[in-house]
C-alpha positions, 0 to 999 in steps of 0.5 A: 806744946807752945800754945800751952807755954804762952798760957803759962806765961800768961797765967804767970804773968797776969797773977803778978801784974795785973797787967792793962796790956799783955802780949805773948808771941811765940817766936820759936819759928824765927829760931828753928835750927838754933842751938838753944833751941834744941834743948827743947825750950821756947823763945818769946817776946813778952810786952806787959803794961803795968802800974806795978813797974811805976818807978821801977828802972828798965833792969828792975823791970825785967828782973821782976818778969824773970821773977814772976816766970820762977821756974819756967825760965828753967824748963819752958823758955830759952830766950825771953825778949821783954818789953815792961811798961807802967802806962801804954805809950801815947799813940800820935796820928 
């Protein structure tokens, strides 16, 4: 069932994005025990790369996420941890 929830996030996310980079893990593990997670719904962490969130503020950002989730939020997913860029970060060596 959790592979299938990431494939939907996924899928969600993609259409409305387009992302250059996206990143769905799973953390349910990390949460066994935890009362939200006995309603029988996940908790993620997306990262998502996007020009679609050029300008956009970090609220808005994650407003647009929840929003292309629509429905999942309700039924799939009990906590979503939300990391929305408009370019990848600049990698120093």
């Amino acid at each position: 069932m959790s592979k299938d929830r990431v494939l939907k996030i996924r899928a969600r996310l993609i259409s409305a994005f387009s992302p250059t980079e996206l990143e769905v893990v799973d953390e349910g593990h990390l949460h066994v025990g935890h009362a939200g997670a006995k309603d029988g719904r996940g908790h993620f962490r997306v990262t998502i790369v996007s020009a679609s969130f050029a300008g956009r503020s970090r609220l808005e950002r994650h407003r647009m996420v929840f929003a292309a989730l629509g429905t999942l939020m309700e039924t799939e997913i009990h906590a979503l941890s939300v990391t929305a860029l408009d370019h990848a970060p600049q990698q120093t060596h």
